[in-house]
N, C-alpha and C positions, 0 to 999 in steps of 0.2 A: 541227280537222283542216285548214279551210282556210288556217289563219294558218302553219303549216308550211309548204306549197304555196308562199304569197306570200311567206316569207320566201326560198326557194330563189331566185326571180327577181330579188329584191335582189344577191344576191350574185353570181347570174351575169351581171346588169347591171355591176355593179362591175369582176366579172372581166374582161369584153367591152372594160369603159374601159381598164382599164389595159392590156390589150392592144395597143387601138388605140394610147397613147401611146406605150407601149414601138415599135410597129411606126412610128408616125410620128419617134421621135425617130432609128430606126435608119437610117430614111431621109434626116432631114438631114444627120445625119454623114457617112452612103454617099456625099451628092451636096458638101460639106466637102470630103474628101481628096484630089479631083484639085486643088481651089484651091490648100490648103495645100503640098502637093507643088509648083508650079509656085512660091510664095515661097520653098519650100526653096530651089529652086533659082538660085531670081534671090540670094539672099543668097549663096549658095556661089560666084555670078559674082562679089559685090561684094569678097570675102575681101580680093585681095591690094590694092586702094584704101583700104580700112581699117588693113591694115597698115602700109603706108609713111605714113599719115598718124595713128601713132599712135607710132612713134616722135620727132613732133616732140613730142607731147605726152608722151611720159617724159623728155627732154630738160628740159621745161619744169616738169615735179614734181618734178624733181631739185634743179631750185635754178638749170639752168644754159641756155645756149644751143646751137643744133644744130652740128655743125662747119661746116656748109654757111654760115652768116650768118655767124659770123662771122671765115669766109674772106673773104667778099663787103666785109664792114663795111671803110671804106677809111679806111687809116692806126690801122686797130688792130694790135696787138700780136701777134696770134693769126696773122698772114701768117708770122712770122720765127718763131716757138716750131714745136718738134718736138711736146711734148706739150698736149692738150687736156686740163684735167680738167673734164666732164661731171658727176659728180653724185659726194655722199658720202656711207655709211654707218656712221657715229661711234658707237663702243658702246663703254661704262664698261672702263678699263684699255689703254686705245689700241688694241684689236684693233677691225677695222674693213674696210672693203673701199672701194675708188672706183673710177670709170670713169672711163679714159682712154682717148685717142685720142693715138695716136702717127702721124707723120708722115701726118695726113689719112686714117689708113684708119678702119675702122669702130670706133668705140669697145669698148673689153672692159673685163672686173669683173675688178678686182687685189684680194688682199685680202693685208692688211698680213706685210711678209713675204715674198710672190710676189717673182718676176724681172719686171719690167717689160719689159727688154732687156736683155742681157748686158752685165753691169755695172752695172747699176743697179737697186735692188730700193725697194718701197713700203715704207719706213720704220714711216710714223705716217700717223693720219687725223686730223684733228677738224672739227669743224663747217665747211664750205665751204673747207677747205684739206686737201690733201695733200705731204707730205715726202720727199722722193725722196735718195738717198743709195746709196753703191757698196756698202755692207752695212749691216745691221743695227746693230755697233758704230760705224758711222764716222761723223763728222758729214754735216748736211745740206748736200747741194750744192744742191740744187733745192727751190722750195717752190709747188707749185701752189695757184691759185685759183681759185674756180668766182667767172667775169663777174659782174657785179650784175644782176640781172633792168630790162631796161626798158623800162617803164612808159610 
């Protein structure tokens, strides 16, 4: 009879522990969330510096350089050209899409086929070039190239 007794104090010892951790772990968390909260918020400040500094780097995965450089770059080509091509997406059968930048404003996704500017529509894509032409059937007037990356 008395090993029943001492069993029950076993288990209510046990239960006792896991209480306390349960209550001490509920308390690190509680005193956790105003920190966390406060990094929420410092990242939600950093948002739009992350932004502007991540389109240099799609720029640079694309294959190509930002309009901004090479505006700057002196005695290149890209001061006299209307069109910029920024990056290509080349997929089997010549459908495909690229980004261009027309006369310095912000680059956009043409996909083969689109109007670029009235009069002038995206032909063809393939690897680091695009084909620009006043239709579909007509030959090519223009042939963009994406800069060589340098090193």
């Amino acid at each position: 009879m008395q090993w029943k007794t001492l069993d029950h104090w076993h288990a209510r010892i046990a239960a006792f522990g896991v209480a306390l951790l349960l209550g001490a772990s509920t308390a690190y968390w509680a005193l956790q969330w105003p920190a966390q909260a406060a990094i929420d918020g410092a990242t939600r400040s950093a948002e739009p510096e992350l932004q502007s500094a991540d389109s240099a780097a799609i720029y640079q995965m694309l294959g190509g350089e930002s309009p901004d450089a090479a505006r700057a770059a002196p005695g290149s080509g890209a001061q006299v050209a209307r069109f910029h091509l920024i990056g290509v997406v080349a997929r089997s059968g010549g459908s495909g899409s690229a980004i261009i930048a027309v006369d310095g404003k912000p680059p956009k996704s043409f996909a083969v086929g689109s109007v670029v500017e009235p009069g002038l529509v995206l032909q063809s894509v393939a690897p680091r070039t695009a084909r620009l032409g006043a239709d579909m059937q007509s030959g090519v007037s223009q042939t963009l190239e994406i800069a060589p990356a340098v090193r």
